[in-house]
Every structure is written in C-alpha cells, then in structure tokens.
N, C-alpha and C positions, 0 to 999 in steps of 0.2 A: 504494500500500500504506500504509494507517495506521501513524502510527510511535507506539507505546506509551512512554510514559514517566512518572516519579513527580518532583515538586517539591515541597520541603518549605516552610515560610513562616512568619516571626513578624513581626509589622506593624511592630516597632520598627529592623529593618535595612534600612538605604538601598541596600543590594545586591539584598538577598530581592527591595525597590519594585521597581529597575529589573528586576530578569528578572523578574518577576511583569507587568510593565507589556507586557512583548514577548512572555509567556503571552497574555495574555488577547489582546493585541492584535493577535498573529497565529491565532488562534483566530475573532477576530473576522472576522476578513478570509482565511476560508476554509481555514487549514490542516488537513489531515489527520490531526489530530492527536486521541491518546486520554492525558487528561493527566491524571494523580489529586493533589489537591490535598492535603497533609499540612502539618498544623500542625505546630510544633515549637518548645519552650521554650528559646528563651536564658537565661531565668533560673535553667532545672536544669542547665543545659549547661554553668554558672558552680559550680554546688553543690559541694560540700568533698566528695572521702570522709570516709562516717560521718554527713556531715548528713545530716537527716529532708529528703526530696523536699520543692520547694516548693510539687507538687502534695495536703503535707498539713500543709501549716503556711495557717493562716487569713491570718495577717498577710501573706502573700504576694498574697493571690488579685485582691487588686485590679489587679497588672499583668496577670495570669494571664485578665482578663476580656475588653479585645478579642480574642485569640483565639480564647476560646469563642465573642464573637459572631459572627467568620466560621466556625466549626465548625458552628453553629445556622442560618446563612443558606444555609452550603454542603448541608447534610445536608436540612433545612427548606422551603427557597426556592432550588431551584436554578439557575432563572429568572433571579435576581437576584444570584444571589453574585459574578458577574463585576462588576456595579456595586460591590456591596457591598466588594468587596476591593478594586479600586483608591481609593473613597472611603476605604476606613480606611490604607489607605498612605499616602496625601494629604493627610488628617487630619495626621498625623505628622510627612511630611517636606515637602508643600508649604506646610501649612497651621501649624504650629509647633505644632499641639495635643498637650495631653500626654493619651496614652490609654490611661493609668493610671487616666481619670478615669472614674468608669461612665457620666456625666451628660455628659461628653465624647462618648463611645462613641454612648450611646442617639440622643443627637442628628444626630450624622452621618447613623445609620442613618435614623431620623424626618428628616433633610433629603432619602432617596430615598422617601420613604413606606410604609418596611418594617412590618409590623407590631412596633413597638417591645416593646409588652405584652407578647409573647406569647415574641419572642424572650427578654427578659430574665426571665419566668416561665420559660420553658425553662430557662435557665441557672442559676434556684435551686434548680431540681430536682435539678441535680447530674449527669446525665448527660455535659453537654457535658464537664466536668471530666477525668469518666472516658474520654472519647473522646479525651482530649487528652492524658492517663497515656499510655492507649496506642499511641498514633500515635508520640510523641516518645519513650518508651519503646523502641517495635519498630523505630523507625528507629537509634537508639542499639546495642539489642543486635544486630540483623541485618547493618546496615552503618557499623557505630562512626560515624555521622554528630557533626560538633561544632559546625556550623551552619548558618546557610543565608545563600543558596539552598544545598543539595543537591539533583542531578541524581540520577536513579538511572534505569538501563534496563538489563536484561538482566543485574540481577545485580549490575549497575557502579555504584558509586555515587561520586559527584567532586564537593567544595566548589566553586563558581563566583563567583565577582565580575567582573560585568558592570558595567563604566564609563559608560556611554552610555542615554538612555533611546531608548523610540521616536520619542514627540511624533504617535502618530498614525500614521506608516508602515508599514502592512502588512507589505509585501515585506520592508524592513528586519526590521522582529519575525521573520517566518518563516526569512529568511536567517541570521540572529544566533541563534535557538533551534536550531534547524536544525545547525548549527555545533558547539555545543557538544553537543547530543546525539549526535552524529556522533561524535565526540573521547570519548565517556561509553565505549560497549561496541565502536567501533568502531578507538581505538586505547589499547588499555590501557597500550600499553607507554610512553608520556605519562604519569609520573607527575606533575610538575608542571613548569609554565612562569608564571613573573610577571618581570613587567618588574619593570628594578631602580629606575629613575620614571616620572614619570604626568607625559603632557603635559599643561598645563595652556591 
C-alpha cells in the first residue's frame, strides 16, 4: 500500500538536507512512497508581528531565490528535481556555498545541465514567488508549521530533526522515513521526544 505523505524544505537547514537526502534516496531505491514536496521560508518563519512578509519586501528576495529554483525544477523539470534538490543542499552544507547568491544558485543548477535560462526567466516572472507565498503560507495557517523538515500525513503534522545522513543506503533511507512517518499519524499521543545530548 502506498504511504502518502507531505515534507516541507528550505535548502538552508542541515536537518531539512539530511531527511531530504533519505526522501529522495529511499525513493530512489524503490519505496512506495507518494511524497509532495513543499517549500517553506525560514526567513518569514523569523518575521516580527506586524512586519510586511519577506515575500514582499524586495530587499529580501535574494535569499528567497534558491527556493524558487527548486519550486521551478520541481513544478518545470520533474525529471530532474531529485538531482536538483540534493545538489542545492550540497551547494550549502557540503559545499560551503552561500545560496543567497543567484550566480551561486544558477551554477549548480548549469553544473546538472538544467536549462539555467529558462529557469531563472521563470523566476522573474514572479510566479515561482507566489507559489512559495502559498505553500509556506498554507502550511503555517493549516498546520502552525515553524520549520523544517515538517512531516505531515493524515492531518499530523511533526517538526523532525534527523541526525544521521544516508551516504547512499537505500534500506536505511526507507527504514529511517518509514519511522518517522509511522510516529507522524500513527502515534499522536508522542508529542515530543529529544534526547537531552547528541553522541558525538
């Protein structure tokens, strides 16, 4: 039986990377999985009440741009957005690039041979923008979401911070997603568990 579920993503947390990395990569390697990929701003997730969204303050929009480029690849190039996403996470946390930069961003994508052009013409059109109002928006007002990853299935929605990457391990990715979607609508009554340190 397919297991339905939604993850939210901003390329700048190194939590979002690793369960993004055990998405794709148990996806890859055959899970049954039907997963919907939601963008979501940390930088409005930060905003003041009363401040203006920094979906419309100009001065913002240059963080606000790799996301639209995985909103454009994912919407666009669906082919390709599994490349596309883990490259721009990797950009970030393996690679130290700052992808606030657009010339940063373009390049990644032009280092998988995306149609660079066409994406970042998409993205002065402005629609991507609006696509990303509303995902981070509806994930805010439906499931008070305040960052990511968020899980959500069946209604349930749960902040996750995954420790560990896959490095490549199938089984691992589908057992470790697997897990927490299980723990998502399967035990509510869990409302939260963190260890008090981290082995190192």
């Amino acid at each position: 039986m397919t297991l339905s579920f939604s993850v939210n993503w901003d390329y700048r947390c190194p939590f979002a990377r690793n369960a993004h990395e055990h998405l794709v990569t148990g996806l890859r390697a055959g899970a049954d999985w039907d997963v919907t990929f939601v963008a979501f701003s940390l930088d409005q997730a930060h905003v003041a009440e009363g401040e203006a969204p920094v979906f419309d303050r100009p001065a913002d929009f240059p963080a606000l741009f790799v996301n639209q480029a995985g909103i454009v690849v994912r919407d666009r190039y669906p082919d390709r957005f599994f490349d596309a996403h883990l490259a721009l996470f990797a950009a970030r946390h393996d690679r130290g690039l700052d992808v606030r930069d657009r010339e940063v961003v373009t390049g990644v994508l032009g280092e998988l041979g995306l149609p660079v052009a066409e994406i970042t013409a998409a993205i002065d059109e402005g629609w991507p923008l609006e696509v990303y109002r509303k995902e981070h928006t509806g994930w805010v007002e439906e499931h008070r979401a305040f960052g990511v990853p968020t899980f959500v299935r069946d209604g349930q929605a749960v902040f996750v911070r995954l420790m560990h990457r896959p490095a490549g391990n199938g089984p691992l990715a589908v057992s470790t997603v697997e897990r927490v979607v299980d723990l998502v609508a399967g035990w509510p009554e869990l409302n939260e568990l963190k260890h008090t340190t981290i082995p190192r």
